[in-house]
SEDREN-241244 format. One record per residue (C-alpha): residue in three letters; chain; y, z, x. Coordinates in steps of 0.001 Angstrom, whole numbers, padded with zeros to 6 digits, always signed. Layout:
REM SEDREN-241244
<site type="Ala" mol="A" v="Y" w="Z" u="X"/>
...
//
This chain:
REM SEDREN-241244
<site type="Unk" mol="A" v="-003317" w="+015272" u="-023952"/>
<site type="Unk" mol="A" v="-007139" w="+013819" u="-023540"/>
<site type="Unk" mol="A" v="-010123" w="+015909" u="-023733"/>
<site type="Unk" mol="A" v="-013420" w="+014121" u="-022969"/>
<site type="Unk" mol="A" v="-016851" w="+015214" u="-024265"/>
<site type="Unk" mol="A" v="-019659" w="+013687" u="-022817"/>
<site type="Unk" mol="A" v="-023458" w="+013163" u="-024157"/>
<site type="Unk" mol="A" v="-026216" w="+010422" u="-022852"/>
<site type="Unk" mol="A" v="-028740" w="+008721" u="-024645"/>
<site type="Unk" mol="A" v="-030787" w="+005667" u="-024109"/>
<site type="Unk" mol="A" v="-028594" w="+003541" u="-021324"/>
<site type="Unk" mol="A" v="-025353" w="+004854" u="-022850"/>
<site type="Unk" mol="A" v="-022847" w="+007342" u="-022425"/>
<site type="Unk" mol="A" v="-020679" w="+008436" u="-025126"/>
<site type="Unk" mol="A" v="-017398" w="+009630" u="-024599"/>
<site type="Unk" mol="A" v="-015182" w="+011393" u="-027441"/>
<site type="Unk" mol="A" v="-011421" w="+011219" u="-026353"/>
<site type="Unk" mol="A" v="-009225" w="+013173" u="-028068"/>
<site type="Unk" mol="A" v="-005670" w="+012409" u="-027841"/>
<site type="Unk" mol="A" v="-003038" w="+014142" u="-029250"/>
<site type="Unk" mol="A" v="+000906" w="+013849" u="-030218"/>
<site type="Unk" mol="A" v="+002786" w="+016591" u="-031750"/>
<site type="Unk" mol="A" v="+000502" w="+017960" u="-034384"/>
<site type="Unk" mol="A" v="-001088" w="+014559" u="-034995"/>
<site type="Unk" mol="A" v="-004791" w="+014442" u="-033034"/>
<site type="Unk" mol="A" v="-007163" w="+011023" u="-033491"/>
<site type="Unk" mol="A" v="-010600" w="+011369" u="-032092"/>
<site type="Unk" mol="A" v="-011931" w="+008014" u="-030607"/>
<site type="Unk" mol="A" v="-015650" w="+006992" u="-029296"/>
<site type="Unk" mol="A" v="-015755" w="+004974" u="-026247"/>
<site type="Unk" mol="A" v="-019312" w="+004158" u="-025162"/>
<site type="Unk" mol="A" v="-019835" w="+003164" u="-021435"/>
<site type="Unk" mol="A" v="-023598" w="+001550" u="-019944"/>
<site type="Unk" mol="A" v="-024169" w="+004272" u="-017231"/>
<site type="Unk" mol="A" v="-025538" w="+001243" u="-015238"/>
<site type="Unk" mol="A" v="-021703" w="+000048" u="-015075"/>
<site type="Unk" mol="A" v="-020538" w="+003334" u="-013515"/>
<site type="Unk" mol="A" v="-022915" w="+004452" u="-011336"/>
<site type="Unk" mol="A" v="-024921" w="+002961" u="-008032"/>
<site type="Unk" mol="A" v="-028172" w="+001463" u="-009188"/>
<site type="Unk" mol="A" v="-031339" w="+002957" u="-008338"/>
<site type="Unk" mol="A" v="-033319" w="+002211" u="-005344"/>
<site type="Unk" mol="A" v="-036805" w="+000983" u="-006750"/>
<site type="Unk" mol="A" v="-040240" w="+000832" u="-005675"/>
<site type="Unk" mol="A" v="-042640" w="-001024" u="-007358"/>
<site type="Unk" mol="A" v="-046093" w="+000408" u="-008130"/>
<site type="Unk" mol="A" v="-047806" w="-002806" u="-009550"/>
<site type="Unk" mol="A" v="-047821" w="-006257" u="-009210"/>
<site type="Unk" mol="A" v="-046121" w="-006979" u="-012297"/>
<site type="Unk" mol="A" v="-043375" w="-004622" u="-011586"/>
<site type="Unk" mol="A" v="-043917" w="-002464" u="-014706"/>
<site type="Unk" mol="A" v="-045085" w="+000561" u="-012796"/>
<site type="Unk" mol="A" v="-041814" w="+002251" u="-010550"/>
<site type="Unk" mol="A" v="-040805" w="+004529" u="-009119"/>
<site type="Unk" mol="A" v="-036320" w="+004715" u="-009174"/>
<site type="Unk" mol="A" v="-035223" w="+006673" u="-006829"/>
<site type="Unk" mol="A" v="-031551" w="+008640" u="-007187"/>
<site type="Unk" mol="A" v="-029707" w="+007216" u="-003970"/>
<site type="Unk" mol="A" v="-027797" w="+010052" u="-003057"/>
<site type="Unk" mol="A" v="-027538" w="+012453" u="-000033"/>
<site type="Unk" mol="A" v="-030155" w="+015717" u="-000293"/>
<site type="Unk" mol="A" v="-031485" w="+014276" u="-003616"/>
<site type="Unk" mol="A" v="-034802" w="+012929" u="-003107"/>
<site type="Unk" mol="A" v="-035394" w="+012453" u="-007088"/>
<site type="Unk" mol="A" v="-037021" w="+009536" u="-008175"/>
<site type="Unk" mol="A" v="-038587" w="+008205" u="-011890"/>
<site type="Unk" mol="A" v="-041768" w="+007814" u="-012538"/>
<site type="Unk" mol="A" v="-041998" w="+004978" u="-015200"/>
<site type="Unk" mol="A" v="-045036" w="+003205" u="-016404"/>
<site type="Unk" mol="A" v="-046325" w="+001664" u="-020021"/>
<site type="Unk" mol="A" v="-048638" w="+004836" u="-020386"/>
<site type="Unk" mol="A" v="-045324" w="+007287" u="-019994"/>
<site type="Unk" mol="A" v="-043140" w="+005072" u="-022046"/>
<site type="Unk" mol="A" v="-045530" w="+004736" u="-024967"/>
<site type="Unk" mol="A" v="-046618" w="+008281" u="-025134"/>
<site type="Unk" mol="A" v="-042586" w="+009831" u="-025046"/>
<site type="Unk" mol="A" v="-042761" w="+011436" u="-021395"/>
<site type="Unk" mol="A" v="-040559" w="+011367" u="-018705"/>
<site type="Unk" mol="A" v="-041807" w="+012111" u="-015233"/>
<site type="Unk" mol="A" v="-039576" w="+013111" u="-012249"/>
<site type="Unk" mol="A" v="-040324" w="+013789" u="-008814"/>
<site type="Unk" mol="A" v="-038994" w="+014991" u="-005440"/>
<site type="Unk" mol="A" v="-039870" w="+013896" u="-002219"/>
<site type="Unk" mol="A" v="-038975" w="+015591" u="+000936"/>
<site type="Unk" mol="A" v="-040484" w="+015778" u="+004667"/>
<site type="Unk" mol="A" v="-043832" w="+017588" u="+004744"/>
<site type="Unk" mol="A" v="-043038" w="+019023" u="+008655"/>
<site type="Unk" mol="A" v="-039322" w="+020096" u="+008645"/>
<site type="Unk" mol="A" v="-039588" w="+022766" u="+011796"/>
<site type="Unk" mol="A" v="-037534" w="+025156" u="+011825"/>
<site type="Unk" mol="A" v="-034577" w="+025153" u="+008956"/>
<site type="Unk" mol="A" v="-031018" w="+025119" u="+010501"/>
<site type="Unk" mol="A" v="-027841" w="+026164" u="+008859"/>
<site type="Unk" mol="A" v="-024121" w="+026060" u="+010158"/>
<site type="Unk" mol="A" v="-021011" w="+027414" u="+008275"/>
<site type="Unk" mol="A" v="-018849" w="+025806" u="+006347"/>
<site type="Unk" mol="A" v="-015074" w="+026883" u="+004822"/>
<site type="Unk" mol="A" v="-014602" w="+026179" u="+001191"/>
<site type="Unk" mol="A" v="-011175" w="+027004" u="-000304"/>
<site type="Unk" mol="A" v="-010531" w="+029326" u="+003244"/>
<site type="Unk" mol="A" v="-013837" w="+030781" u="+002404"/>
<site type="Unk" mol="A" v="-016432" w="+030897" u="+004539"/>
<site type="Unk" mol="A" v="-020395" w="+029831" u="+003412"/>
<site type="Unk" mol="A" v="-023787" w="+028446" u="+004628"/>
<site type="Unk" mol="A" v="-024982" w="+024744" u="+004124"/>
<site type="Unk" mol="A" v="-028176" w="+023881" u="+005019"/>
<site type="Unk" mol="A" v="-028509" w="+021378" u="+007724"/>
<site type="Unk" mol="A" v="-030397" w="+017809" u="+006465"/>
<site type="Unk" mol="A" v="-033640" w="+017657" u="+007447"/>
<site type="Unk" mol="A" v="-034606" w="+014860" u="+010258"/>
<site type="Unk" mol="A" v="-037424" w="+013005" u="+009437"/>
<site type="Unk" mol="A" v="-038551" w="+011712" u="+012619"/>
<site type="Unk" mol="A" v="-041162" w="+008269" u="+012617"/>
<site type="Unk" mol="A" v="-044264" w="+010651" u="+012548"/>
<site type="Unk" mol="A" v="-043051" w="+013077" u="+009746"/>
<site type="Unk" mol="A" v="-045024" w="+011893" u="+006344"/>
<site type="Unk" mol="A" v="-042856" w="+012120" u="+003102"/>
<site type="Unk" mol="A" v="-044860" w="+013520" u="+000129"/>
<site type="Unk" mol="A" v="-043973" w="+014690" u="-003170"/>
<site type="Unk" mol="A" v="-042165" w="+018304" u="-002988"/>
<site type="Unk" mol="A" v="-041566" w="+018905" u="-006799"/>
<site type="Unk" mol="A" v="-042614" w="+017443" u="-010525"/>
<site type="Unk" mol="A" v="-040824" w="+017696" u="-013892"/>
<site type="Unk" mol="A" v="-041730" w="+016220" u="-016899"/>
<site type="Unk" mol="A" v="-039917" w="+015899" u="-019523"/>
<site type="Unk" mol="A" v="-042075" w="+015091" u="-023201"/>
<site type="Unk" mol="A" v="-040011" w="+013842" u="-026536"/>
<site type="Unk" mol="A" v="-040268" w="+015649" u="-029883"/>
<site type="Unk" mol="A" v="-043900" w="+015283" u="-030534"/>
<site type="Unk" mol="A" v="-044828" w="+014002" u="-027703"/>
<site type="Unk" mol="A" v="-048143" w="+015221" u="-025671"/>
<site type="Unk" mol="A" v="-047499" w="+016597" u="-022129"/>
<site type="Unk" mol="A" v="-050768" w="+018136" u="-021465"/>
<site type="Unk" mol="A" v="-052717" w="+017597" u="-018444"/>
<site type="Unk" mol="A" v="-053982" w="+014084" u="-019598"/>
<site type="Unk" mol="A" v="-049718" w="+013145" u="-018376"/>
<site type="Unk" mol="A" v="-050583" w="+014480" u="-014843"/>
<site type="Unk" mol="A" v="-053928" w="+012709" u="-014567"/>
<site type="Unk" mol="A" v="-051725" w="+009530" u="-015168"/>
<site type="Unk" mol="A" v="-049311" w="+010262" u="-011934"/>
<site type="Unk" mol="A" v="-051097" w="+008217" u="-009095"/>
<site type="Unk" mol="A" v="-049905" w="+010550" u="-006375"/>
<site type="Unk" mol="A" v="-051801" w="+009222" u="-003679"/>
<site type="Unk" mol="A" v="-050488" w="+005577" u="-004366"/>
<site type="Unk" mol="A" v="-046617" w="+007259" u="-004517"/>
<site type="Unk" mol="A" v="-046921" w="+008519" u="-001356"/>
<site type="Unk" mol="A" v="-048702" w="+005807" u="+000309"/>
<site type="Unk" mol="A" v="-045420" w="+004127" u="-001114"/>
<site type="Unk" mol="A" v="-042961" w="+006072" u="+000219"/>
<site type="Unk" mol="A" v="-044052" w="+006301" u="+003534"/>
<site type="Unk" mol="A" v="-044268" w="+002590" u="+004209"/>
<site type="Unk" mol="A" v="-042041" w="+002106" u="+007152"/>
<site type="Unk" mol="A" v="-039325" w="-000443" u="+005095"/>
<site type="Unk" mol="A" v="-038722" w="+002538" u="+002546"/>
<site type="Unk" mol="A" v="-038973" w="+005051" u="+005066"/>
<site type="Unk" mol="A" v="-036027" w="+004217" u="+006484"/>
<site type="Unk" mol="A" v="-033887" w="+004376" u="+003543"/>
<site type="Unk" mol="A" v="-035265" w="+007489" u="+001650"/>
<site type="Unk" mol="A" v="-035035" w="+010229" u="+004644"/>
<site type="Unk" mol="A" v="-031580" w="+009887" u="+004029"/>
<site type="Unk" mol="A" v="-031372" w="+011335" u="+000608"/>
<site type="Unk" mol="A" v="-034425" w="+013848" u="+001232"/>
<site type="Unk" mol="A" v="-033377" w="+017667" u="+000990"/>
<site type="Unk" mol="A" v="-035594" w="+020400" u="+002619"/>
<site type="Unk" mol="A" v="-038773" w="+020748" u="+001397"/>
<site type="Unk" mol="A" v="-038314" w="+024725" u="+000350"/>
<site type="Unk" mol="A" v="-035148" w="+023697" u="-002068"/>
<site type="Unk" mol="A" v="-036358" w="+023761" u="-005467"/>
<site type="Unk" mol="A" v="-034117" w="+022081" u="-008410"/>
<site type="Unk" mol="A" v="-032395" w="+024475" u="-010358"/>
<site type="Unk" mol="A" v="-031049" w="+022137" u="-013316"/>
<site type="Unk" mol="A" v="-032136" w="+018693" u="-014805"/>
<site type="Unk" mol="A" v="-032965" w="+016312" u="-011913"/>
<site type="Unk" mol="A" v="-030410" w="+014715" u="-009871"/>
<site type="Unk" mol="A" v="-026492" w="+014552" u="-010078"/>
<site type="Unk" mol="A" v="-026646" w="+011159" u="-011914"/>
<site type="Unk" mol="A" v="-028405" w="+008884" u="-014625"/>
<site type="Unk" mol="A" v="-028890" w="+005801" u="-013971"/>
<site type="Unk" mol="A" v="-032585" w="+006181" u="-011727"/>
<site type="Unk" mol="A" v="-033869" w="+007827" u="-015042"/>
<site type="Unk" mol="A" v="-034261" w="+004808" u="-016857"/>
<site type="Unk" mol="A" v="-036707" w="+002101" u="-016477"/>
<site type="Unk" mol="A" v="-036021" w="-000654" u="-014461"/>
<site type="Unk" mol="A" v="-036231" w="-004695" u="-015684"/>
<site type="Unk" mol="A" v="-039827" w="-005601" u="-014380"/>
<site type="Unk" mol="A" v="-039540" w="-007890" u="-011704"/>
<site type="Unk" mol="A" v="-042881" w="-010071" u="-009826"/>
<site type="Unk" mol="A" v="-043826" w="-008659" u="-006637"/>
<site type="Unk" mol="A" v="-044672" w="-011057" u="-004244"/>
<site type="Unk" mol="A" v="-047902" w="-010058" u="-002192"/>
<site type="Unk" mol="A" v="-047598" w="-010550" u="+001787"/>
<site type="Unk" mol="A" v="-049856" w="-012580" u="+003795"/>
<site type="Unk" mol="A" v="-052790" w="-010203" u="+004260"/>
<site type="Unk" mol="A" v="-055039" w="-011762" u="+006985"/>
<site type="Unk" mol="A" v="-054356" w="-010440" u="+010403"/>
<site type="Unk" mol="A" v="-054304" w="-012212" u="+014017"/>
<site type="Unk" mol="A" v="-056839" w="-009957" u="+015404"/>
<site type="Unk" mol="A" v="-056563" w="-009990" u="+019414"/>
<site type="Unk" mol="A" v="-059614" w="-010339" u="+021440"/>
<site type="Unk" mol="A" v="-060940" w="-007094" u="+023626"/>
<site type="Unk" mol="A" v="-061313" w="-003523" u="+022210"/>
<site type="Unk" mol="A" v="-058286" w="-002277" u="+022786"/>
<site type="Unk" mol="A" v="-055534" w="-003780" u="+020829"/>
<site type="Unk" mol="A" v="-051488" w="-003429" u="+021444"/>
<site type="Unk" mol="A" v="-049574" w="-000913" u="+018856"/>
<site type="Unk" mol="A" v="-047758" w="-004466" u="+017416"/>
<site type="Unk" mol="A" v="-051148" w="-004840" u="+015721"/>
<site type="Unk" mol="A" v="-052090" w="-001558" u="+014379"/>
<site type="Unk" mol="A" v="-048495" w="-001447" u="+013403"/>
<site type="Unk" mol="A" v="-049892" w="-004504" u="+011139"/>
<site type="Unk" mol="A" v="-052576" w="-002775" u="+010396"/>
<site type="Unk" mol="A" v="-050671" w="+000277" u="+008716"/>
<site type="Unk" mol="A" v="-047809" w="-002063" u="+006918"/>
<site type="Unk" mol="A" v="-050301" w="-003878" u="+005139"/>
<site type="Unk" mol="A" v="-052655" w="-000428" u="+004255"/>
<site type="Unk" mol="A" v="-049929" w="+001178" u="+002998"/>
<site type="Unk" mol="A" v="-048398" w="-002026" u="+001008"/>
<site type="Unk" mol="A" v="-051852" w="-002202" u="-000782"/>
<site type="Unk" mol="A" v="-052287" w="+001457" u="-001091"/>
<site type="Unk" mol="A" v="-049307" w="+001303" u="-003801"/>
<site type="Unk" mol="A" v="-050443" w="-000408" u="-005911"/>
<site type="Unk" mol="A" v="-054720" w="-000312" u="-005282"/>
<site type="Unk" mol="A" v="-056969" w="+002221" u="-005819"/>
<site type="Unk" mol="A" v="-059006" w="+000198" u="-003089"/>
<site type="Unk" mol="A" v="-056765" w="-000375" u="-000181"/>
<site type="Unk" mol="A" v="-058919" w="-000197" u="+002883"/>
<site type="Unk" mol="A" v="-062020" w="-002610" u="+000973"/>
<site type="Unk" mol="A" v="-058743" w="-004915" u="+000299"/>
<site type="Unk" mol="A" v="-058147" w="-005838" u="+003608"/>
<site type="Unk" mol="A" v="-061572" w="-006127" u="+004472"/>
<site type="Unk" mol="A" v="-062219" w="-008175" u="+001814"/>
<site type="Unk" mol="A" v="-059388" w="-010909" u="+002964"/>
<site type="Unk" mol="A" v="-060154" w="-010684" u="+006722"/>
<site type="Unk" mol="A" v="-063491" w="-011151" u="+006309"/>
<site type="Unk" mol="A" v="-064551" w="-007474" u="+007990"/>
<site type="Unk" mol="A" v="-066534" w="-004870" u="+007004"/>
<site type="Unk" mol="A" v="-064885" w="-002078" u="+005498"/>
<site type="Unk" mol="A" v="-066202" w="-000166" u="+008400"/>
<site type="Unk" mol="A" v="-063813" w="-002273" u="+010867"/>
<site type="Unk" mol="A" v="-060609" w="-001376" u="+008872"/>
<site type="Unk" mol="A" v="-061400" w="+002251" u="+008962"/>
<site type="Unk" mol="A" v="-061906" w="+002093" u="+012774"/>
<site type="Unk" mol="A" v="-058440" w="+000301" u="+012775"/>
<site type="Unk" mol="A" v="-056624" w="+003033" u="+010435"/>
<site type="Unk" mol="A" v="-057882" w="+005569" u="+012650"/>
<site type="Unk" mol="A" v="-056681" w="+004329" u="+015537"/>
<site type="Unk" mol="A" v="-053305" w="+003416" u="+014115"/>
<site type="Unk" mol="A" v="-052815" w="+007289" u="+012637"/>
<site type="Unk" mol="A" v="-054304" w="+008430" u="+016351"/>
<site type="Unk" mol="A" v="-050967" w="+006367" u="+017617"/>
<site type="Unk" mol="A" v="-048810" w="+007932" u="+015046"/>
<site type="Unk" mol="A" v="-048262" w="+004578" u="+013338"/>
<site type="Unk" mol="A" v="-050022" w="+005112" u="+010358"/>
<site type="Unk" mol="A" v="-048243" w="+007682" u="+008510"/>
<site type="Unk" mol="A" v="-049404" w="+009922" u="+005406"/>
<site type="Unk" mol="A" v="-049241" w="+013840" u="+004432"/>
<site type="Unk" mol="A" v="-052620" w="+013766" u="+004741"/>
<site type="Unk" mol="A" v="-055850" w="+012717" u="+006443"/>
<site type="Unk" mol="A" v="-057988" w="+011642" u="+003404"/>
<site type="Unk" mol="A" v="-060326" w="+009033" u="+003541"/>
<site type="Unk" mol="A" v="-059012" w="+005698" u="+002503"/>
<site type="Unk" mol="A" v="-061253" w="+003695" u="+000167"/>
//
């Protein structure tokens, strides 16, 4: 007979098996990397240098990503958030049968090109000792997150693990482990930001689709996004503001909200 007790820590999950024979019992640790067992995380970088992420948890009605950064690491917090659509509609349901039994599942949400993904829910988590005052939450950038996850290449790939936005976690976050921990830094390599700008005053979608890729792309990891892109096509910042509007007036420019972009 085997009885398995399980306990994480660091990367690691410790296992005691217990395995018995008449009425002699031995107790053995096994010790597994969670990063052996389970899917890795699907990461985002925040910075340049890839030490700012965010992991997301890629599972079905999840949406729970980490938050890691030096600032979090060195001070003993862990940050967690949720992401989910910011215009569901209306909620559907439909019935299920469990063991004969009948129930009520929530239908997925559709997130549709124009619906904006912003963050639903925070937890943080703070070490013995550690401080988790409001100086932690000052350190979240949430305006570079979501200009993050709503760039069209991640887009894609999170609405299908979002869960509606009125579900609220009632446990630790996620079903699994390995997005909590801190990814290997890797270089991110910085697109080509000058722009074939067509001649005549009105431009096709294909370049304020540009337009939006590359806002968003520097709005993750710059608190100066819009003066970027001025900056290396040689345009006032006035000009790139004229262009975000008109991309978010042709619904290619998507973000929970209309804030000015510096």
């Amino acid at each position: 007979m085997a009885t398995t007790n399980v306990s994480s820590g660091s990367d690691y999950r410790e296992s005691w098996l217990s395995l018995t024979k008449g009425d002699a019992g031995v107790s053995v640790a096994r010790v597994t990397n969670i990063r052996d067992i389970e899917p890795p995380p699907y990461v985002i970088p925040l910075s340049l240098d890839g030490r700012e992420a965010l992991t997301f948890e890629p599972q079905p009605q999840s949406g729970w990503a980490g938050y890691h950064s030096d600032e979090l690491e060195q001070g003993g917090v862990q940050v967690f958030i949720r992401i989910g659509p910011r215009d569901e509609g209306t909620q559907k349901a439909e019935v299920v049968f469990v063991d004969g039994k009948p129930g009520v599942r929530m239908v997925p949400p559709e997130v549709t090109p124009t619906t904006p993904l912003e963050i639903r829910e925070l937890r943080v988590i703070a070490q013995s000792g550690a401080d988790a005052s409001s100086t932690v939450l000052r350190t979240i950038p949430w305006d570079r997150i979501e200009a993050a996850i709503n760039q069209r290449a991640h887009r894609s790939v999170l609405a299908e693990w979002v869960k509606p936005a009125f579900a609220v976690a009632d446990s630790m976050p996620g079903e699994s482990l390995s997005f909590a921990f801190r990814p290997d830094p890797m270089q991110v390599r910085q697109p080509d930001l000058r722009l074939e700008v067509p001649q005549g005053y009105r431009k096709p979608d294909a370049f304020y689709e540009r337009v939006a890729d590359l806002f968003l792309w520097l709005a993750a990891i710059s608190s100066r996004p819009a003066q970027e892109l001025a900056e290396a096509n040689e345009v006032k910042p006035s000009t790139v503001h004229r262009w975000l509007g008109e991309a978010r007036a042709r619904g290619l420019l998507v973000l929970p909200t209309n804030r000015r972009s510096k």
